[in-house]
C-alpha positions in Angstrom: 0.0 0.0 0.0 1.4 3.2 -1.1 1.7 5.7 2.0 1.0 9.3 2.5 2.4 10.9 5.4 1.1 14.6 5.8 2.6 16.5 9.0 0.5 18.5 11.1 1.1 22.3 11.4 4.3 24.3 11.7 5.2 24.8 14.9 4.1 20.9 16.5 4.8 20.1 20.0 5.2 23.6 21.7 2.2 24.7 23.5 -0.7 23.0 25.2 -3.6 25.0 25.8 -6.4 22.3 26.0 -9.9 22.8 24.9 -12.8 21.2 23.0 -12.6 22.3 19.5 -15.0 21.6 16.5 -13.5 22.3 12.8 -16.5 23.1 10.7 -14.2 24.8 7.7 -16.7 28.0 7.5 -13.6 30.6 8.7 -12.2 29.1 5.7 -13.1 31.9 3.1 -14.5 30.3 -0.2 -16.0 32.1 -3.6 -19.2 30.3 -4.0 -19.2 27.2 -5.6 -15.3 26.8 -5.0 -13.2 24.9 -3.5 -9.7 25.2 -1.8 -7.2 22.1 -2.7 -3.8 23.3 -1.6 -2.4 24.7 -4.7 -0.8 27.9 -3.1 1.6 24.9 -2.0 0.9 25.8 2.0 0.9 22.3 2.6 -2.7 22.4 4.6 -4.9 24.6 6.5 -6.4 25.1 10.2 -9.8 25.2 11.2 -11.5 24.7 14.8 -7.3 25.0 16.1 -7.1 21.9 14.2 -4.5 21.8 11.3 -5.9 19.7 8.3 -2.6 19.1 5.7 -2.7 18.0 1.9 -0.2 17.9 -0.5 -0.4 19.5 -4.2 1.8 18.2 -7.6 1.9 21.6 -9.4 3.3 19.6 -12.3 -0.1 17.1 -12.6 -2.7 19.6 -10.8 -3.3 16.7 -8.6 -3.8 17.1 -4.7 -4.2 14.2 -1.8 -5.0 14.8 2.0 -8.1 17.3 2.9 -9.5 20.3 1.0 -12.3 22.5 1.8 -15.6 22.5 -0.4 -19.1 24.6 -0.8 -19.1 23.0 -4.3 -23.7 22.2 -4.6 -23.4 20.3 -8.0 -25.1 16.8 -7.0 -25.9 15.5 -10.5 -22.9 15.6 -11.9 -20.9 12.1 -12.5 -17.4 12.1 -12.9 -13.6 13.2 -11.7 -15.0 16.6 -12.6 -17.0 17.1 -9.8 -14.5 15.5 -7.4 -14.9 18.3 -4.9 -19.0 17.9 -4.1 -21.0 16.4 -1.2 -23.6 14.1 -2.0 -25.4 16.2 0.4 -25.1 19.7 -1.4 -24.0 21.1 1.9 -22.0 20.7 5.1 -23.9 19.2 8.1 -26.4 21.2 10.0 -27.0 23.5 6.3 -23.7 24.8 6.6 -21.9 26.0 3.9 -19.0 24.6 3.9 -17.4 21.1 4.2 -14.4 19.1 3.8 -13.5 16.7 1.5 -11.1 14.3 1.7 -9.1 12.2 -0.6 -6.1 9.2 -0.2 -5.3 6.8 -2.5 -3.4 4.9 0.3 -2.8 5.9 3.9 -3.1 9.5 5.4 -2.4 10.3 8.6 -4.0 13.2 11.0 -1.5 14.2 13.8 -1.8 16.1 16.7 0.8 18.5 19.0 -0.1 16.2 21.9 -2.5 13.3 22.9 -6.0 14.4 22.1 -9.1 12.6 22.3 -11.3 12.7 19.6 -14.8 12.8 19.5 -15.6 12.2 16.3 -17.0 13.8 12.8 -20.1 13.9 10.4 -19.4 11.7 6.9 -20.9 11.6 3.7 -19.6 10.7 0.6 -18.7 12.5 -2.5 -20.4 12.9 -5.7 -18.0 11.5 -7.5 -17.7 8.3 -5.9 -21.6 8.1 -4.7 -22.3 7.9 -9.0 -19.0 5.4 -9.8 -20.8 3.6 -7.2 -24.4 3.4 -8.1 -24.4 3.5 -11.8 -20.3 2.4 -12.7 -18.5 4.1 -15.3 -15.1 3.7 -17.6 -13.3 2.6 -14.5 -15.7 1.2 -11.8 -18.3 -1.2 -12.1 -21.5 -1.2 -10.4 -22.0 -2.2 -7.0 -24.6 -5.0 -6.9 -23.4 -6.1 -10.5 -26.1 -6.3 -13.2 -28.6 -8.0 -10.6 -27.6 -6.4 -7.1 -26.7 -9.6 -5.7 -22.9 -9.1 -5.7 -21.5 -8.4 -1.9 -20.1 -4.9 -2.7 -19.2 -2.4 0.1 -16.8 0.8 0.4 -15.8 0.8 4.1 -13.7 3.9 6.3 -11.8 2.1 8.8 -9.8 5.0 11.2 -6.9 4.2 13.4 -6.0 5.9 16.3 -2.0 5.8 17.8 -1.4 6.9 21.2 1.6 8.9 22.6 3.5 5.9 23.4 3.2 5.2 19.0 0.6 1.8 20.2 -2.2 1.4 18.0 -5.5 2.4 20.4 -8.5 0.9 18.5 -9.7 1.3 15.0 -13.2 2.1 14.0 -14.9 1.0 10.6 -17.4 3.0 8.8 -19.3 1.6 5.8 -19.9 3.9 3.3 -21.8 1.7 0.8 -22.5 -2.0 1.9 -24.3 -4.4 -0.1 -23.5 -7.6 1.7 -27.2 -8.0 3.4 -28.9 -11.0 1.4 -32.3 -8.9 1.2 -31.4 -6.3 -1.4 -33.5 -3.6 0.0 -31.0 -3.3 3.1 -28.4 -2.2 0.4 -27.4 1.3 1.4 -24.8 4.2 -0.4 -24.4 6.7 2.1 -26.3 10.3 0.9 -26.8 12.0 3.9 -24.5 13.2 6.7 -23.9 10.4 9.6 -22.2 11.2 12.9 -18.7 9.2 13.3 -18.4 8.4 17.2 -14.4 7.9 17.4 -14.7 8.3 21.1 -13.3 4.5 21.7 -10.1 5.2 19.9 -9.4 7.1 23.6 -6.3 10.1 23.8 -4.3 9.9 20.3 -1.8 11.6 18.9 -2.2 9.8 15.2 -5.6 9.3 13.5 -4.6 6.9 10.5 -7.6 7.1 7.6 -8.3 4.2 5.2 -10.0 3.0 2.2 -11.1 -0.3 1.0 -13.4 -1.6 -1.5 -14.8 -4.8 -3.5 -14.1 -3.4 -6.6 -10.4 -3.5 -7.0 -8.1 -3.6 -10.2 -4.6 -4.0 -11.4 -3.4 -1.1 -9.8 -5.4 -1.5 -6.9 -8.7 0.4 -5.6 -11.1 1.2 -8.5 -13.7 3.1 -6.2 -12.6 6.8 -6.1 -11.0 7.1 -2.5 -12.9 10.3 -1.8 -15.3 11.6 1.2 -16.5 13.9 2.9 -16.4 15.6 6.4 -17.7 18.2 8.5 -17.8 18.9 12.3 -14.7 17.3 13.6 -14.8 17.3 17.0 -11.4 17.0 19.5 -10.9 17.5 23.4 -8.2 18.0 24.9 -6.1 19.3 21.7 -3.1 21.4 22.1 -3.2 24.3 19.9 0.0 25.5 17.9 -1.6 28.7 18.4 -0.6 30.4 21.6 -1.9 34.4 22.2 0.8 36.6 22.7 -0.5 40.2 24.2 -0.5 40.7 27.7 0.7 37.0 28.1 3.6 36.8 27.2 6.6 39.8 28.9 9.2 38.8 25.7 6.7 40.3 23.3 4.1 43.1 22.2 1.8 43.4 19.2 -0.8 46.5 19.3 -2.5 47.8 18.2 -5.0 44.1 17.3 -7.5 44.5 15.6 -5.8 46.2 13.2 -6.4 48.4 10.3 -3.5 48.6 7.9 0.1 48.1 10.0 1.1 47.1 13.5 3.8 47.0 16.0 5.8 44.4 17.1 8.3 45.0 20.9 10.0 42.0 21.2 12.9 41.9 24.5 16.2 40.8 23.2 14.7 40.8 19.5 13.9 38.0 17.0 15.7 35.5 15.3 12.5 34.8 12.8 9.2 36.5 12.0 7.0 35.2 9.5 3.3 36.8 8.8 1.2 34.2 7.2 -2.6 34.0 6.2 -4.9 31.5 7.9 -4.0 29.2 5.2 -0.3 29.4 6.1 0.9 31.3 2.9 3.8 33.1 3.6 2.9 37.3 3.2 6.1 38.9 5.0 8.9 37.4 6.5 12.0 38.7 8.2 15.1 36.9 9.0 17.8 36.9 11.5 16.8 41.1 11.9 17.6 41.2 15.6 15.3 44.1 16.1 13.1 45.0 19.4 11.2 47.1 17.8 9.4 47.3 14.3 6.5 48.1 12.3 4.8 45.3 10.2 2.8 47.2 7.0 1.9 44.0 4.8 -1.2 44.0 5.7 -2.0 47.1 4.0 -2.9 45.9 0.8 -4.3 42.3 2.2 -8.0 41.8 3.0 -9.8 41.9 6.5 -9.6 38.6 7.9 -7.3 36.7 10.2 -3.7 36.2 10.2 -0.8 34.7 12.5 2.3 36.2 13.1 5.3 33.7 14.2 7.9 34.6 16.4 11.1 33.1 17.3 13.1 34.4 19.6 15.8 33.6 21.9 14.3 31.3 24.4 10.7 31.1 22.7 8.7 30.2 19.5 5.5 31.7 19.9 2.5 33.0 17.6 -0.1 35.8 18.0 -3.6 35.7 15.8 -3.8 39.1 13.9 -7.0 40.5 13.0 -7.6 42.9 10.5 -10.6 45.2 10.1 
């Protein structure tokens, strides 16, 4: 099984403020009817405090890992319409969603162990249709007479801090095994994912498998989607700075269209980067204590994250603009 190993977040293992956080993707800014696939090459994105990576081949415009949807088209068959929900929308009517694709493993990681409650599921267009009716690649599940024992099955693994596999957890997103043929179920509506017996990870491992297999392997598209992921106990690699921190300042946040940074003994590294983790200023071995930061002049109002590496600290301050 070819593996995909996708590292979580930037500045891993360095702070561990613990709450319960829920990534629904909607502070992820989408155009309607887009989608957002990781091909600014930021190697992920955070939602919920949770950091969500992928991986993009500029050379092929392919992608792998998670990517963030409000894509509606539900009629559509093909690879075309890879980035839709079955459903139209996230859960609970939300806009957004994510949707995830891995032609062999991925793997989640977190800062620290985390326990995970779990997520809403669904799957994609594109493989809900490849499914249903086959195409050039897939065949039908059922065969010609719906007796064939088809099924598409999630299986999620979790590792604890010690690296020992916890539990894993199976989902079926199409079975067709029953021998009464009106128990045959594709999954076209959003399902709640209880991953509460995998106990505190730090690894979620994701899976695919399917009946129909090929040559080259799985012929099912290895696509789904997600929405509401749910974590206790996470440790954020997001840490407030102002008024918590003596080393360093920024004020004035909110901010308008510049800012100032007092940092005591100055910084090795300061890098400004949009939620998505694209890189819009950066300074290097500078040494300064104090500085003005005016990239955000030009940038729109939203929320970025300054990263600060001092002498004795890494640290990182949200930045929002007005």
């Amino acid at each position: 099984m070819r593996k995909i190993y996708l590292l979580a977040g930037m500045w891993a293992a360095l702070f561990s403020a613990k709450a319960q956080e829920v990534a629904t993707f909607e502070e992820i800014e989408l155009q309607s009817g887009s989608f957002y696939n990781g091909s600014d090459g930021a190697g992920g994105f955070e939602s919920g405090g949770i950091w969500f990576p992928n991986s993009y081949n500029a050379d092929w415009s392919s992608w792998s890992g998670f990517s963030v949807s409000n894509m509606k088209d539900t009629v559509t068959a093909g690879y075309e319409n890879q980035y839709s929900s079955i459903t139209s929308v996230g859960a609970d009517s939300s806009e957004n969603y994510a949707v995830v694709y891995h032609p062999g493993e991925l793997s989640l990681q977190f800062d620290n162990a985390a326990k995970v409650e779990g997520f809403y599921v669904t799957n994609s267009v594109y493989t809900y249709f490849s499914m249903k009716n086959g195409d050039d690649w897939t065949r039908k599940f059922g065969g010609a007479d719906g007796s064939d024992p088809d099924y598409f099955l999630l299986m999620i693994a979790g590792t604890d801090a010690s690296g020992n596999a916890t539990d894993t957890v199976e989902f079926y997103l199409a079975d067709y095994r029953s021998d009464d043929p009106d128990d045959d179920y594709i999954v076209n509506k959003w399902q709640w994912l209880d991953l509460s017996s995998l106990g505190p990870v730090t690894e979620l491992k994701f899976y695919l498998e399917s009946t129909d297999m090929g040559e080259w392997g799985m012929n099912t598209p290895a696509y789904f989607c997600i929405d509401n992921f749910t974590v206790s106990g996470i440790a954020s690699h997001v840490a407030p700075l102002a008024g918590n921190n003596n080393e360093v300042k920024v004020f004035p946040n909110p901010v308008k269209d510049r800012f100032r940074v007092e940092i005591q003994g100055g910084a090795r590294e300061i890098v400004l980067t949009d939620k998505m983790g694209k890189i819009i200023w950066q300074d290097n071995n500078s040494g300064k204590e104090l500085f003005t930061v005016s990239a955000l002049a030009n940038m729109p109002a939203g929320i970025y994250f300054l990263q600060i590496k001092t002498k004795n600290t890494i640290s990182s301050e949200k930045i929002i603009k007005y």
